[in-house]
N, C-alpha and C positions, 0 to 999 in steps of 0.2 A: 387748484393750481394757484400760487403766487402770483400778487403782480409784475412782478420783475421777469416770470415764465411765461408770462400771459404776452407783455410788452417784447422778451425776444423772442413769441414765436410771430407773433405780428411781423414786426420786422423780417424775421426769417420769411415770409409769404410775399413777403413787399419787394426783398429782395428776387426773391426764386421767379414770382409774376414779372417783374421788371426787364431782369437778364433772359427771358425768354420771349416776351416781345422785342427785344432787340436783337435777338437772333436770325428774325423773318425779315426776309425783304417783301416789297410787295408783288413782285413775283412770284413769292413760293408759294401766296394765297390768292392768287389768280387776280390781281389789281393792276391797274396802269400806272407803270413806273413815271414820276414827274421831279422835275429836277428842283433844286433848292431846299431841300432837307438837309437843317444843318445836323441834326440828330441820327447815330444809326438804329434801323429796325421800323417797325411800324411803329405808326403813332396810336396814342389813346385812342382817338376817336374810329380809329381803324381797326381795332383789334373790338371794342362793343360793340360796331356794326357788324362785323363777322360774326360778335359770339349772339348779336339778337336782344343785345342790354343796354339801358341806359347808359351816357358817357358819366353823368354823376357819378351813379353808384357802382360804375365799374371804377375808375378813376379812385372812389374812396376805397375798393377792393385793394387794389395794387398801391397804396397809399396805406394797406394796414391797418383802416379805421377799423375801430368795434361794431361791425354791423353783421345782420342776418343774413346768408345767403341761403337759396336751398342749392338742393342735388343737383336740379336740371340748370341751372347756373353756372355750377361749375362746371358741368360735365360740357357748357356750351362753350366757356373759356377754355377750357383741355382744349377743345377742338379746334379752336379758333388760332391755337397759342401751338398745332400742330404737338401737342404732348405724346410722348410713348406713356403705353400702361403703366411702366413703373412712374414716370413722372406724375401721371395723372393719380396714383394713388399717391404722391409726395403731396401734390396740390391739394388734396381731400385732407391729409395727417395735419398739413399744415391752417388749413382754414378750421380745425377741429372737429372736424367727420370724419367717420368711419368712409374708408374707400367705399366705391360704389360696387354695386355687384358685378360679377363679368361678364357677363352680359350684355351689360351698359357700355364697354369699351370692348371689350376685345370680339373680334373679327369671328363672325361665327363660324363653324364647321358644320361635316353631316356624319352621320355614320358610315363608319368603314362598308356595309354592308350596299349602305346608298351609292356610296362611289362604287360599288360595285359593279351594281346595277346598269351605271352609268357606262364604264368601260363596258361591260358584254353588248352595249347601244352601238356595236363598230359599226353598221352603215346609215346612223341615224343621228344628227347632232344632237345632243341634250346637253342642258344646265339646270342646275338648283338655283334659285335665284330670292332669295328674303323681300318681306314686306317694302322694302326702301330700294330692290330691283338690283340690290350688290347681285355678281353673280360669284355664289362660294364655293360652288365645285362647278366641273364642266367633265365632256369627254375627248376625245381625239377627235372626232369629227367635229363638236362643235369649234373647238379651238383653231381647227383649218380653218374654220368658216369664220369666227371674230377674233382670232386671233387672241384668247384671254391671256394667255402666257406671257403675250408681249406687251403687258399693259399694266402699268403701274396697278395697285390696290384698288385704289381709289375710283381709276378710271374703268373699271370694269363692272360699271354700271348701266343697264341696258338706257335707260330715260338717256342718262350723260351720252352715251355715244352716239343716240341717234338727235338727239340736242348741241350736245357742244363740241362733237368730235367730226369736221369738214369732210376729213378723209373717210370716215364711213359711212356719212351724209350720201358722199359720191356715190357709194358701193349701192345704195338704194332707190332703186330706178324707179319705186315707187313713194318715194317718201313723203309725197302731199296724202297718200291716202294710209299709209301704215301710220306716219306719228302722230296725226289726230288719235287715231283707234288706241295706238299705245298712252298716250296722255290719257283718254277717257278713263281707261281702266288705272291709272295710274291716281286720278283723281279720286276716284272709288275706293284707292287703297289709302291714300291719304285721308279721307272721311272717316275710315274707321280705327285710324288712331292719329286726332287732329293736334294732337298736341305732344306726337313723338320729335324731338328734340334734333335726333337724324334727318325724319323727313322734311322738319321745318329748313334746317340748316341747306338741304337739297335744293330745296324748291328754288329759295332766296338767291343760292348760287348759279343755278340754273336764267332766273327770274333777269339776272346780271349779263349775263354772255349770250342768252339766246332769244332777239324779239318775239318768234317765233313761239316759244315756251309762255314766253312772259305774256302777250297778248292774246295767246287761248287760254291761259290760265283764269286772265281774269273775264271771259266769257263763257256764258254758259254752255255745255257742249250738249252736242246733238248726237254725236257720234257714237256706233258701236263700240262696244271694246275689243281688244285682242291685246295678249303678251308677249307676241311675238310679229317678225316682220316677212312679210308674205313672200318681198321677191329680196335677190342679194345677187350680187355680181359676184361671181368668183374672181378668181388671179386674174384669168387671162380672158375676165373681159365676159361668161357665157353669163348668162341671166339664167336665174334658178329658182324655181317658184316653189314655195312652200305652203302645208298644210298643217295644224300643230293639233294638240292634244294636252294638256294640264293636267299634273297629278298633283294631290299632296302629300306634302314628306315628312312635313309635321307643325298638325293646324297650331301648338301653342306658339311654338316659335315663327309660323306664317311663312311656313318654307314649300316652295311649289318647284314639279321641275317640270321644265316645257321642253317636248320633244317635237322634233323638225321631223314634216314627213314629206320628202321630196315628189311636188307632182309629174 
């Protein structure tokens, strides 16, 4: 490639990186809004603590300089920078990568058979839920019960809900003894892939919003595990105590589905 190819595909990435940090307010990335930004969007140093990078060398990123990035890089900028798939593959053409596998970005699924499965579960809640605790399919009973439907992507993360979500904090009459047990096992999952990009990006978000999270994290736990939460309030208020059971759905992809068994 040319230097003059070379020179406007930089530029092109300077640009595209640019006009997308000014898109987000701090808002959309769960920050506290402060007045006197004469500039719109996040700032630099806003957008490398989100993505987990230096402000140098993020800074020379979106500045077009000729430097090395890897994979897990960018894939923490997408994230950071709230990218859709096609962008984040823009972001990859433009830094001179081959997009990432999909995998890496797009939002897993299960088999139609799994969801099957799942629906003939009519008096029992179940979820499939990935190694970073997304939940990616669920059935009608569990969705009474956490309501996945009504919950952006994002937030239908079991850790996030019983961590940063107040209104389902409520719902759990027992939540000094479930989120221990759920963090334990949760740390357990983290240990065996310490350097997935997802779960870092979690932890840290997590690490932000909830003392809670952030001060057992950095102590050593004692506690048993579990994936699921023992008791839940329903609508109107009854206390519901549960027993669970863990399957796997499929050990490459770390996909387990936890079935509620009402005592």
């Amino acid at each position: 490639m040319s230097g003059r190819s070379l020179a406007r595909k930089r530029s092109d990435l300077s640009d595209f990186v640019t006009r997308n940090r000014k898109k987000l307010t701090p808002a959309d990335v769960g920050l506290p809004t402060t007045g006197g930004r004469r500039t719109p969007g996040l700032r630099r140093e806003e957008v490398a603590a989100l993505a987990g990078v230096g402000l140098t060398w993020y800074t020379w990123f979106e500045q077009g300089r000729d430097i090395q990035v890897s994979e897990s890089f960018l894939l923490n900028v997408a994230k950071a920078l709230k990218l859709d798939d096609a962008e984040c593959n823009h972001l990859f053409l433009l830094a001179h990568r081959r997009p990432p596998p999909p995998e890496a970005r797009q939002w897993p699924s299960v088999d139609p058979l799994i969801q099957q499965l799942l629906d003939d579960l009519t008096a029992r809640p179940a979820y499939v839920s990935n190694l970073r605790w997304d939940v990616i399919a669920w059935n009608t009973a569990a969705d009474r019960l956490f309501d996945f439907s009504g919950r952006a992507r994002r937030d239908r993360n079991i850790i996030r809900m019983v961590f940063a979500d107040p209104d389902f904090r409520r719902r759990l009459p027992a939540w000094r003894d479930d989120a221990p047990r759920l963090l334990a096992q949760f740390r357990y999952d983290l240990a065996t892939a310490p350097d997935d990009p997802a779960m870092l990006w979690l932890v840290k978000e997590l690490k932000k919003v909830s003392p809670d999270f952030r001060r057992w994290m950095e102590q050593p736990s004692m506690e048993s595990c579990g994936r699921g939460v023992d008791d839940v309030l329903a609508g109107d208020s009854t206390r519901l105590s549960f027993a669970h059971e863990i399957l796997t759905v499929d050990e490459h992809r770390h996909l387990k589905m936890i079935v509620y068994f009402q005592n």
